[in-house]
Backbone as a printed PyTorch tensor [residue, N CA C, xyz], in Angstrom:
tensor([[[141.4250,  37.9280, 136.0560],
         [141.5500,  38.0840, 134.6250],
         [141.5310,  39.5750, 134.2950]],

        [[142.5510,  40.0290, 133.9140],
         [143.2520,  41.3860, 133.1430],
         [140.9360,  42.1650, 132.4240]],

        [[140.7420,  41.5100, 131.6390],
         [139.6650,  41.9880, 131.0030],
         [138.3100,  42.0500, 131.7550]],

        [[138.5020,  41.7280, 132.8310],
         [137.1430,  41.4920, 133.3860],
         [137.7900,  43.0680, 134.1470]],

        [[138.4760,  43.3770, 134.6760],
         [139.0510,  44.6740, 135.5670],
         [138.9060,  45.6300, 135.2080]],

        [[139.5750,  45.3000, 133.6010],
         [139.4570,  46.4890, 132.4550],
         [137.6170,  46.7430, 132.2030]],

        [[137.1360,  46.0280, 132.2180],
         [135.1590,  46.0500, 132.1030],
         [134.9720,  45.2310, 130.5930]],

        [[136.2000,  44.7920, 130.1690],
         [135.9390,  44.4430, 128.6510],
         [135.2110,  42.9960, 129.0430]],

        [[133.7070,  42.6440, 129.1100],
         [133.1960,  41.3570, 129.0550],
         [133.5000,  40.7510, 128.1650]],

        [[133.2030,  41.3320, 127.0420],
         [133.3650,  40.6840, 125.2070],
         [134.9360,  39.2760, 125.5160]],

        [[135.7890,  40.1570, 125.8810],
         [137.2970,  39.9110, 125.8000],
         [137.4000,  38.9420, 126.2520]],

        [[136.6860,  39.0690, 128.1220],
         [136.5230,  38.2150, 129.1630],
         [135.6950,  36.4760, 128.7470]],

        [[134.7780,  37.1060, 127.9950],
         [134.1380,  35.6450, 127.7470],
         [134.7060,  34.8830, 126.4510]],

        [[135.4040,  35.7150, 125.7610],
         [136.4410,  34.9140, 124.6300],
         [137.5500,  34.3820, 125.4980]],

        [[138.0670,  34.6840, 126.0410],
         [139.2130,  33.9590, 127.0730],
         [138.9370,  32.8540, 127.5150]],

        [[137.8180,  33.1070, 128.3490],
         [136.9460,  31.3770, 128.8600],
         [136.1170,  30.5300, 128.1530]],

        [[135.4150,  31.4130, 127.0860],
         [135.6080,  29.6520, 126.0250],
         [137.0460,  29.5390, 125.5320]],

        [[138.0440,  30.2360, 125.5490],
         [139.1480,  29.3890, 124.9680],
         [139.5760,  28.3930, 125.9510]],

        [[139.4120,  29.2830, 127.5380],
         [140.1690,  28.2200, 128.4490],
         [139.2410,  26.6240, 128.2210]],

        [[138.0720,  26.5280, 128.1090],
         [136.9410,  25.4690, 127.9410],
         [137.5020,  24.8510, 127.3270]],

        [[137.6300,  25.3500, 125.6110],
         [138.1260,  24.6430, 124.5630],
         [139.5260,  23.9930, 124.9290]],

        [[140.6900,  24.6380, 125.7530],
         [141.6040,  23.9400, 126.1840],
         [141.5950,  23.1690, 127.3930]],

        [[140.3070,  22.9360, 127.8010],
         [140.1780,  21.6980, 129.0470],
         [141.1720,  22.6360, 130.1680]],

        [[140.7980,  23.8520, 130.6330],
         [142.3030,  24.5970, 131.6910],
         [141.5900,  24.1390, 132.7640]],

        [[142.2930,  23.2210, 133.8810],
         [141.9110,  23.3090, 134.9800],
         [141.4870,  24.0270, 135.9810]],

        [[141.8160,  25.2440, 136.1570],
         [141.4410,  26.1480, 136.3920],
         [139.9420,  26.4430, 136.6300]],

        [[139.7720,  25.9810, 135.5360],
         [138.0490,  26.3810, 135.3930],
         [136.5590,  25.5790, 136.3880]],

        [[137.5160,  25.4000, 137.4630],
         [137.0500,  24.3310, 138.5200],
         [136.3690,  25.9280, 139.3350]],

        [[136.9010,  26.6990, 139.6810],
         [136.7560,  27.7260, 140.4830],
         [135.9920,  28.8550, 139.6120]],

        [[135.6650,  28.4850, 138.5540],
         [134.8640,  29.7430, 137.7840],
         [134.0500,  30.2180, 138.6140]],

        [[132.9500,  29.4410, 138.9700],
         [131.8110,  29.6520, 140.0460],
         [131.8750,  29.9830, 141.5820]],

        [[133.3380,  30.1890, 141.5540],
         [133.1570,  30.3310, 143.4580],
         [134.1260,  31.5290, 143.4160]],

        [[135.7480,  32.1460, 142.2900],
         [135.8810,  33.0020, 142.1520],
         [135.6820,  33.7700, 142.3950]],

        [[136.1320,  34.8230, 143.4290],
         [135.7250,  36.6220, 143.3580],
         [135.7860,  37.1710, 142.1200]],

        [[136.8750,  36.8350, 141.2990],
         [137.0010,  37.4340, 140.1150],
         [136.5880,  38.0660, 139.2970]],

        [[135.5230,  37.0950, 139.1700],
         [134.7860,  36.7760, 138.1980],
         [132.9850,  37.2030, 138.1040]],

        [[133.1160,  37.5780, 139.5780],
         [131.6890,  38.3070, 139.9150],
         [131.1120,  38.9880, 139.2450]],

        [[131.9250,  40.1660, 138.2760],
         [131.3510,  41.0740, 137.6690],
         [130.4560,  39.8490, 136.4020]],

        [[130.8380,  38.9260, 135.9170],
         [130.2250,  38.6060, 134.9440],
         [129.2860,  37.3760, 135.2880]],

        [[128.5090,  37.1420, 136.5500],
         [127.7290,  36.1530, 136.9310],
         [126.4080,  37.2030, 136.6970]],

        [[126.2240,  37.8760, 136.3050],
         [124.6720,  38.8250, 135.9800],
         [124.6400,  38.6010, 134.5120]],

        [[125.4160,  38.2860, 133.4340],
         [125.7390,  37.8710, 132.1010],
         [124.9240,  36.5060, 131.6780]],

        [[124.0290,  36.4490, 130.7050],
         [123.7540,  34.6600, 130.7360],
         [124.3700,  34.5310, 130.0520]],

        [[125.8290,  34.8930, 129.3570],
         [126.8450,  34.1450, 129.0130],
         [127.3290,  33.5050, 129.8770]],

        [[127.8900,  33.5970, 131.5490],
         [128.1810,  33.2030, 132.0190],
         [127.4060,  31.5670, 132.2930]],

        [[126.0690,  31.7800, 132.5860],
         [125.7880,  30.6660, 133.0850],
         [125.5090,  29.8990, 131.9740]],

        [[125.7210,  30.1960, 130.5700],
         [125.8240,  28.7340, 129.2250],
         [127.4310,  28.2230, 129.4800]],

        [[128.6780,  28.9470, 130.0270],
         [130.0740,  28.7470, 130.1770],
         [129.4920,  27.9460, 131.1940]],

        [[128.8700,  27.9950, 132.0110],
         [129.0040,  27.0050, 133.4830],
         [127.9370,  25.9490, 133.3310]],

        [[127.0420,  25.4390, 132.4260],
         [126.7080,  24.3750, 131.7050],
         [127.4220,  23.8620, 130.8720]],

        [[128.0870,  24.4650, 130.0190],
         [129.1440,  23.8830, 129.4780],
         [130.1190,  23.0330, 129.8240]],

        [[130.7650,  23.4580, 130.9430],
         [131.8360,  22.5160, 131.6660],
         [130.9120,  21.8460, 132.5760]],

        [[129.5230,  21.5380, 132.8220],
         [128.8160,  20.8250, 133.7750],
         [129.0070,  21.1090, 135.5270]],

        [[128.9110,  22.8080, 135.0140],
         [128.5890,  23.4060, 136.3210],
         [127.0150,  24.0570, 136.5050]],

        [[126.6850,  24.4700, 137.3360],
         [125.5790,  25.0180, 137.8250],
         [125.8190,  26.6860, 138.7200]],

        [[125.1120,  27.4290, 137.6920],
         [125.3320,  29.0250, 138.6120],
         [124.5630,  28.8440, 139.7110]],

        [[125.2860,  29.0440, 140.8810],
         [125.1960,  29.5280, 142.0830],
         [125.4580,  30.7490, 142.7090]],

        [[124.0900,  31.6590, 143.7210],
         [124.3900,  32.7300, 143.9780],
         [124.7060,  32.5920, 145.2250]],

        [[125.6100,  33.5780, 145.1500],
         [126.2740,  33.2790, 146.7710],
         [126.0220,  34.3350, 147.2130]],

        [[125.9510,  33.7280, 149.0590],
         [125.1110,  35.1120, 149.7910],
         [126.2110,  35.8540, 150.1560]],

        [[127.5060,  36.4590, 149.8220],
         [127.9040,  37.1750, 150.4120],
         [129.0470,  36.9270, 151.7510]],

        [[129.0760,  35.6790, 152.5650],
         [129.3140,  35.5020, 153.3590],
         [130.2250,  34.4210, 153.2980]],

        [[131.6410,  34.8530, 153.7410],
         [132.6340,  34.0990, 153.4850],
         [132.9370,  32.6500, 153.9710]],

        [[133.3260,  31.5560, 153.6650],
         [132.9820,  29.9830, 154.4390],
         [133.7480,  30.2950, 155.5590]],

        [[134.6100,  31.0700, 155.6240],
         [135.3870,  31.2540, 157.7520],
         [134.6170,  32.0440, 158.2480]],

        [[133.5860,  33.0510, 157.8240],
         [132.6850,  33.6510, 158.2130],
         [131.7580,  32.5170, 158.6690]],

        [[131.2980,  32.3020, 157.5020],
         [129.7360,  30.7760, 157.7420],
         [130.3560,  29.8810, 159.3970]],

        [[131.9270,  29.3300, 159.1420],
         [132.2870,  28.3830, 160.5090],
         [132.2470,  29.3440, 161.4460]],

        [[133.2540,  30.2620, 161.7360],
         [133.0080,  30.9230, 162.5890],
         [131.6000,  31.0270, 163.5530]],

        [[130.6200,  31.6330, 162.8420],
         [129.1780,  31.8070, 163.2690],
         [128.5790,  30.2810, 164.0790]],

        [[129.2880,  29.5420, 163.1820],
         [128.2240,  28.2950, 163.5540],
         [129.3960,  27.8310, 165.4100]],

        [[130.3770,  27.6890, 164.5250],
         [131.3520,  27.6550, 165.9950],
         [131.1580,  28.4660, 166.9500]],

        [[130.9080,  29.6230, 167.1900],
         [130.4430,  30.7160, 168.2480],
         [129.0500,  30.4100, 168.6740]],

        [[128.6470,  29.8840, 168.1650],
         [127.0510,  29.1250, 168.7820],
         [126.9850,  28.0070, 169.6830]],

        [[128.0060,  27.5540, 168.6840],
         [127.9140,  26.0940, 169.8340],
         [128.7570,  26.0220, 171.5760]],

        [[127.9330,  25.1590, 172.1070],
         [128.7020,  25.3000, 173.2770],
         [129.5950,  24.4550, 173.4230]],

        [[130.6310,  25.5000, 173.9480],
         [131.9310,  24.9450, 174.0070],
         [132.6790,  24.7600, 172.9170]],

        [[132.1230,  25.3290, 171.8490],
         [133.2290,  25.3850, 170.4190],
         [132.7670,  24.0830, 169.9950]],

        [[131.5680,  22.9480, 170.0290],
         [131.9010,  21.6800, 169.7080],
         [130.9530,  21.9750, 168.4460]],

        [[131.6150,  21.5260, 167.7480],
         [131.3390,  21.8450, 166.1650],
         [129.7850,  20.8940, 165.8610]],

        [[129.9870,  19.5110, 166.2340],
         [128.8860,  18.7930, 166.0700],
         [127.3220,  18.5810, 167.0470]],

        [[127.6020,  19.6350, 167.9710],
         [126.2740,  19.7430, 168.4070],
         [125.5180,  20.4920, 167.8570]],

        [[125.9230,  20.9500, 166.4670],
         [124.5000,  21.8590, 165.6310],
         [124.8730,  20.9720, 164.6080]],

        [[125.1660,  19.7170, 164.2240],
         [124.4530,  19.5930, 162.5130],
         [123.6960,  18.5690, 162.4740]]])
């Protein structure tokens, strides 16, 4: 999103209650988004992600082919299900 780049939050969080108000599909990925990072320190953000009946989640940083990777390099022999 153009306004979140620019630093304009104001702009940024009028955009996404509009997308809300228009049901945008989209808004499935609010919470997992890189995008959108700059404005997960905002508690505007996390009333937008109750709103659509999401839950803020902090993420550690570590990408999910990162997370498999790791767990796959552990196991022996690459077998995915001898660690879960």
């Amino acid at each position: 999103m153009i306004n979140i780049g620019l630093g304009d939050k104001d702009a940024a969080f009028a955009t996404l209650r509009k997308a809300i108000d228009e049901r945008s599909p989209m808004l499935i990925w609010l919470n997992a988004d890189p995008v959108y990072d700059d404005l997960h320190s905002d508690s505007r953000f996390t009333e937008l992600l109750l709103r659509i009946g999401l839950r803020h989640q902090v993420r550690s940083g570590i990408k999910p082919l990162e997370m498999w990777a790791k767990r796959t390099s552990t196991a022996p022999h690459g077998n995915w299900n001898s660690h879960q």
